[in-house]
C-alpha positions as CSV (number, residue, x, y, z in Angstrom):
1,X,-110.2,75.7,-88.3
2,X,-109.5,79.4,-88.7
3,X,-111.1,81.8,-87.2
4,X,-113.3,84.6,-89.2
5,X,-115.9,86.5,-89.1
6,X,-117.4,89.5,-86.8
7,X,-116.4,88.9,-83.1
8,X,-118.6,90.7,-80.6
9,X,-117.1,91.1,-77.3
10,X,-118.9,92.9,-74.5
11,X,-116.3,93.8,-72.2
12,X,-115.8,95.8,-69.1
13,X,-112.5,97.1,-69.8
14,X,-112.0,100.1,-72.1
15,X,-110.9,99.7,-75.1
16,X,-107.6,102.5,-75.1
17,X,-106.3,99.8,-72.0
18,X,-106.6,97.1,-74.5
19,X,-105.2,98.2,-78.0
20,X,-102.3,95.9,-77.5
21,X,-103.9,93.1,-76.7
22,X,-106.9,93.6,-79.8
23,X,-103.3,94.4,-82.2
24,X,-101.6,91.2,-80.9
25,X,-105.2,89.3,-82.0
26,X,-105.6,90.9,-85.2
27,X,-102.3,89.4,-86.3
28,X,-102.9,86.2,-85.3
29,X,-106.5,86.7,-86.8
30,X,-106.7,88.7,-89.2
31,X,-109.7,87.3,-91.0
32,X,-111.8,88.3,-87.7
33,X,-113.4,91.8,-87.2
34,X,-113.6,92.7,-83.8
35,X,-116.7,94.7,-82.3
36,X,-115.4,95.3,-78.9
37,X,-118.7,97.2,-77.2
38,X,-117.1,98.6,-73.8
39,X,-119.7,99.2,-70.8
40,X,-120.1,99.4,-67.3
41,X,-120.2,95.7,-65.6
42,X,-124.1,95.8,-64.8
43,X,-125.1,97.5,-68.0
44,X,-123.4,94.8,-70.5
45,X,-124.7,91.7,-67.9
46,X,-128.7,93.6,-68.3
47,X,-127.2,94.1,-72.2
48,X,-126.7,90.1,-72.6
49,X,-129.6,89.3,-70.6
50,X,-132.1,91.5,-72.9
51,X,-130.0,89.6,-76.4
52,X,-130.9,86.1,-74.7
53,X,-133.8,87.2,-74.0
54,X,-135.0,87.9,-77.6
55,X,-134.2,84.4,-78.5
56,X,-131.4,84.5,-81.4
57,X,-127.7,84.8,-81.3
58,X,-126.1,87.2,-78.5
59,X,-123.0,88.9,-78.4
60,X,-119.9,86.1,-79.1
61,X,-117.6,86.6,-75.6
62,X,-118.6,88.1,-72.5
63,X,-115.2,89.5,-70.4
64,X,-115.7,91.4,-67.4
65,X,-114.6,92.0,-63.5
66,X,-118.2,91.0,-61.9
67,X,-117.0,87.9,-61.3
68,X,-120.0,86.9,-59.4
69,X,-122.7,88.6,-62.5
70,X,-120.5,86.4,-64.7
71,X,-120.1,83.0,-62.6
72,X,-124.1,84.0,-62.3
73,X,-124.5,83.2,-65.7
74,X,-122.2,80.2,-66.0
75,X,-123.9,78.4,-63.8
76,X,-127.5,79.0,-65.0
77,X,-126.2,77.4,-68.3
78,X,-125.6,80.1,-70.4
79,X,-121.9,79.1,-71.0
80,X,-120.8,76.8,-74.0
81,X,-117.1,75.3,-73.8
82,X,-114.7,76.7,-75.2
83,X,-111.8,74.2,-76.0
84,X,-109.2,76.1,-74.9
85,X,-106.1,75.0,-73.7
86,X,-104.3,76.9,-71.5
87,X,-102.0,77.1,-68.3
88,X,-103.6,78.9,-65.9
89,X,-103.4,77.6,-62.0
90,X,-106.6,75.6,-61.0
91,X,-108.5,78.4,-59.4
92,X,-108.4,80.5,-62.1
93,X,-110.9,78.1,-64.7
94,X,-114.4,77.0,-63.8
95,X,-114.6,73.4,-66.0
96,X,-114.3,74.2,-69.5
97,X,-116.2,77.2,-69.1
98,X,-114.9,80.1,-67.6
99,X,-111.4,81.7,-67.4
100,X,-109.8,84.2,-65.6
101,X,-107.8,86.4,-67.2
102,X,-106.4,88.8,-64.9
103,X,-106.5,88.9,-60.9
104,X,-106.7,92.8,-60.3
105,X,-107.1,93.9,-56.7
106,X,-108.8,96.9,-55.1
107,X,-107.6,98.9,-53.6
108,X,-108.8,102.7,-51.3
109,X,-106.7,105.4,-52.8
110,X,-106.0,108.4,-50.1
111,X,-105.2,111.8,-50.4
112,X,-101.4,111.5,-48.8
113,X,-100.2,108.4,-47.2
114,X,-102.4,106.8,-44.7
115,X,-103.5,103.1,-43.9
116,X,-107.1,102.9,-44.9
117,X,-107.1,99.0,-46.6
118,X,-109.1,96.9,-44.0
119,X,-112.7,98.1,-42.5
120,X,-111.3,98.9,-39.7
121,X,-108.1,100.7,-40.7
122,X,-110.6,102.9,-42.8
123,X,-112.5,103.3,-39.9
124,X,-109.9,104.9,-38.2
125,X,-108.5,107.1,-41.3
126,X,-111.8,108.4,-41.3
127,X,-111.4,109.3,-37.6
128,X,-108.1,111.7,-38.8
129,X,-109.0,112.6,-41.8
130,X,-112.1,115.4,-42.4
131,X,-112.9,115.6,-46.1
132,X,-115.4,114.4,-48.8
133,X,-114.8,110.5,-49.4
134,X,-116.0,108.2,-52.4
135,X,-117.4,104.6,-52.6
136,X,-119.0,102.2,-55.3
137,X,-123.0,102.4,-56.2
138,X,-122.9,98.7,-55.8
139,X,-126.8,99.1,-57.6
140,X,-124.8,100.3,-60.5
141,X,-121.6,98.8,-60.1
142,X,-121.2,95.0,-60.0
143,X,-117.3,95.3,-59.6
144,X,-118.2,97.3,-56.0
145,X,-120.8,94.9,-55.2
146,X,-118.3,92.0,-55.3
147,X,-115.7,93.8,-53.5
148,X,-118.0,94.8,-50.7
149,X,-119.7,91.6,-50.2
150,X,-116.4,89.9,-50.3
151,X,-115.3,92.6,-47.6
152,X,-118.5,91.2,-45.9
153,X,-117.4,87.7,-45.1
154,X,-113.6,88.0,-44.9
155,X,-112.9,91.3,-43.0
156,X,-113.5,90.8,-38.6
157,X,-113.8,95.3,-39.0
158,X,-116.6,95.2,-42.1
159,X,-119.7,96.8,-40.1
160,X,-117.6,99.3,-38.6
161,X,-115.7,100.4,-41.5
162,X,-119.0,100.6,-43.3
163,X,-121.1,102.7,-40.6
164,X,-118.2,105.3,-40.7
165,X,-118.3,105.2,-44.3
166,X,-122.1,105.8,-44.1
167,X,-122.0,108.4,-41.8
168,X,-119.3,110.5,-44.0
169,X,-122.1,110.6,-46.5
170,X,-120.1,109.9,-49.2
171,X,-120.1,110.4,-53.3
172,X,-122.1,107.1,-54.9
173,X,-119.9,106.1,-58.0
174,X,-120.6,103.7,-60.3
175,X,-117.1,103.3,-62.2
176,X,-113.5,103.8,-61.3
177,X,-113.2,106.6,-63.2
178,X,-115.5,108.1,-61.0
179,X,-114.1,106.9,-57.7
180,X,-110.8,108.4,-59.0
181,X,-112.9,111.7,-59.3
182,X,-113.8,111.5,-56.0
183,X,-110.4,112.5,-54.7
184,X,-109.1,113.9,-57.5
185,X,-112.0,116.7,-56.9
186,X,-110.8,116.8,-53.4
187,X,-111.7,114.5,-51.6
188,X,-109.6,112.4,-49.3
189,X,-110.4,108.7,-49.6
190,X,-111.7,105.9,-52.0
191,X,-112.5,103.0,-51.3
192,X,-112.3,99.5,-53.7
193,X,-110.9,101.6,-57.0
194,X,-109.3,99.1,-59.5
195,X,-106.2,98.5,-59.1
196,X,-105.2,99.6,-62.9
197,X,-107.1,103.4,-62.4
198,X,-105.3,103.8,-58.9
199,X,-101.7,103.2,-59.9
200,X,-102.4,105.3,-62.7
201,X,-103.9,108.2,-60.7
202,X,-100.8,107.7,-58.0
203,X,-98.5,108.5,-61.0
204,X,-100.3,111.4,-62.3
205,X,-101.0,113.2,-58.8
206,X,-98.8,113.3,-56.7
207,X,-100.6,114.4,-53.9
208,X,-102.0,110.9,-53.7
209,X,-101.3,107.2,-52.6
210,X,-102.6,103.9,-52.6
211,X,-103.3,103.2,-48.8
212,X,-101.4,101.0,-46.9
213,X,-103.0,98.2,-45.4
214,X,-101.9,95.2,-42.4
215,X,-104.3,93.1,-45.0
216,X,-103.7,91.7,-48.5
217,X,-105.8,93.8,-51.3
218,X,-108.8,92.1,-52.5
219,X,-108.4,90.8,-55.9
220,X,-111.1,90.0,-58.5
221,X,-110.4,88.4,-61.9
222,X,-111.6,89.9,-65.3
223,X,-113.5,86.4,-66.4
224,X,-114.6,86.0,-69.6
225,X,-116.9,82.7,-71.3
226,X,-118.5,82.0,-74.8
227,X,-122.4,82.3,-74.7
228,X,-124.2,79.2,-75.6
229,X,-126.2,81.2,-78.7
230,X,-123.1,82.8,-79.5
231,X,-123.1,84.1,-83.3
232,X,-119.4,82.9,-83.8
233,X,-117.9,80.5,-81.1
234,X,-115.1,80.0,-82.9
235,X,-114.0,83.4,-83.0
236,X,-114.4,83.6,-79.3
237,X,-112.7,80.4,-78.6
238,X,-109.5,82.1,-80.6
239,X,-110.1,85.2,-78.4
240,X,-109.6,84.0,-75.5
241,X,-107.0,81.3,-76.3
242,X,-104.9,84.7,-77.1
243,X,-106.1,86.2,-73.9
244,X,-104.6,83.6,-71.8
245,X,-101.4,82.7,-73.8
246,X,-98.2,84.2,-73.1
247,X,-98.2,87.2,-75.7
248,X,-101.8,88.0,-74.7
249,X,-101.3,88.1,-70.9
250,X,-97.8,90.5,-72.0
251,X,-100.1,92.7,-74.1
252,X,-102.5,92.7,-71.2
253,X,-99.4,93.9,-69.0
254,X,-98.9,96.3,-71.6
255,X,-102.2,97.9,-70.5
256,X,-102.1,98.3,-67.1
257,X,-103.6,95.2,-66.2
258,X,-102.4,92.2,-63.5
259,X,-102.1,89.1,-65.8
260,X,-102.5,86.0,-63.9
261,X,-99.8,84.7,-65.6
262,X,-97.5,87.1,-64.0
263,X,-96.3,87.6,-60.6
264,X,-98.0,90.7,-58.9
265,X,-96.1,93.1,-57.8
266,X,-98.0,93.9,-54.8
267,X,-99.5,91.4,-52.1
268,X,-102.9,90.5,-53.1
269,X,-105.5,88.0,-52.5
270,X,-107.1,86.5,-55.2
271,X,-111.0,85.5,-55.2
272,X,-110.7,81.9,-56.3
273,X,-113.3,80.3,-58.9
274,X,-113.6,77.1,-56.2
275,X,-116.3,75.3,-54.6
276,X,-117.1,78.4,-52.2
277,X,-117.9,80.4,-55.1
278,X,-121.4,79.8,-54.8
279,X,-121.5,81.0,-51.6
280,X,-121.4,84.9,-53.3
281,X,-124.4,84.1,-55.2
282,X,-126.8,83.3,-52.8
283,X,-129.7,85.8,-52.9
284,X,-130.4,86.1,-49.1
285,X,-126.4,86.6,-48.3
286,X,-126.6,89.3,-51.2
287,X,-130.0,90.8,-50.5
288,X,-128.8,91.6,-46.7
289,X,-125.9,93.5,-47.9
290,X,-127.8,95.7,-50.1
291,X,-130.3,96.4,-46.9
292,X,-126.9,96.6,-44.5
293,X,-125.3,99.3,-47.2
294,X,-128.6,101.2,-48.4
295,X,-128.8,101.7,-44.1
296,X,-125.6,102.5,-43.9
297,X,-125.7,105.5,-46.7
298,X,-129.0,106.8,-46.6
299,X,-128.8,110.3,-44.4
């Protein structure tokens, strides 16, 4: 069947980072129009929660980096298949549900070189290095919520790095844009800024650097499923067939973003949709973080 119709995609990447990839669709589609709504990862999960919660059809794809707001939904049966075949390794699909689509790590981006990846390495760069620093609103920001609690229960030097953090007082941000800012505007560390917005802010400044870390970055995958009231499935279904076929992940490329097709160019470790998944959603684990970070950053 051919695809038609208005396709709504709420999406957490912006939209001048994906021009190739909505070209690439258009010519394979062009019977579709695309209404691609760009937000902030908590706004457009509160955004489909508010459409479901009406009762009639929601928005047709749902594509973003909060990999645990999104694997939320999934399993709370708000996902319909989608039918698509496609060759991505094992841990990047959840059933015939979810797919990843791109494995981007985080990384802290420094004013001059430094090693500031793990807790404790920023723990110490902190230690040299006076100045203003910047971290995610993880209230705001489900991408810096994942990272953090991720951070949580794989890094030995997490309550350490996050009580010097704390005690810096830092800038609350609650995009990558944002966290860019944060040094940009002088200040001398971020910490968990998308890999995408801090390769491009290394090329445009000089003065800056992606820090150098004894640990793999922490990756998290830009997932996307088909809601099960979706108002056209099968435009969905085509979209992210494209996204995860070998001329979408290359237009994906062409944006800035790490297709999980491709090999990465730096060493990274991947957050794998896999039985331990679950593990991220549980609301005690992720209710003692908040408490640990709102102590951490309140003066």
């Amino acid at each position: 069947m051919t695809a038609r119709g208005r396709l709504t995609i709420l999406s957490a990447a912006e939209r001048p980072y994906c021009e190739a990839l909505l070209r690439g669709f258009a010519r394979r589609h062009p019977a579709v129009e695309v209404d691609f709504v760009f937000g902030i990862s908590t706004a457009l999960h509160d955004r489909y929660l508010a459409e479901h919660a009406a009762g009639g059809p929601t928005a047709d794809l749902v594509w973003s980096s909060a990999m645990d707001q999104v694997m939320g939904l999934v399993l709370e049966g708000h996902a319909q298949p989608h039918g698509v075949a496609h060759g991505l390794p094992a841990e990047a699909a959840w059933q015939d549900l979810a797919l990843a689509t791109t494995r981007e790590p985080v990384f802290s981006l420094v004013r001059g070189p430094g090693r500031a990846g793990s807790f404790a390495e920023i723990a110490a760069f902190l230690a040299a290095n006076p100045g203003p620093v910047g971290v995610p609103d993880i209230v705001a920001n489900g991408l810096g919520f994942l990272a953090l609690l991720r951070a949580s229960q794989v890094d030995p030097g997490f309550a350490t790095g996050l009580a010097a953090l704390g005690a810096r007082r830092p800038r609350l941000c609650g995009s990558a844009l944002a966290l860019v800012r944060a040094v940009t505007e002088g200040g001398v560390l971020a910490v968990h800024v998308l890999g995408a917005y801090a390769l491009r802010a290394v090329a445009v400044d000089p003065s800056l650097a992606i820090a150098e870390s004894d640990l793999p970055a922490p990756a998290v995958a830009r997932l996307a499923f088909i809601p099960a009231r979706a108002a056209n499935p099968e435009a969905a279904s085509a979209f992210l067939a494209f996204l995860v076929s070998e001329e979408g992940q290359a237009a994906l490329a062409e944006g800035d973003f790490w297709p999980v097709l491709a090999t990465p160019p730096r060493r990274i470790a991947p957050i794998p949709l896999d039985a331990d998944f679950p593990a991220l959603l549980d609301p005690g684990r992720r209710a003692a973080l908040v408490a640990s970070w709102r102590a951490a950053m309140t003066p």
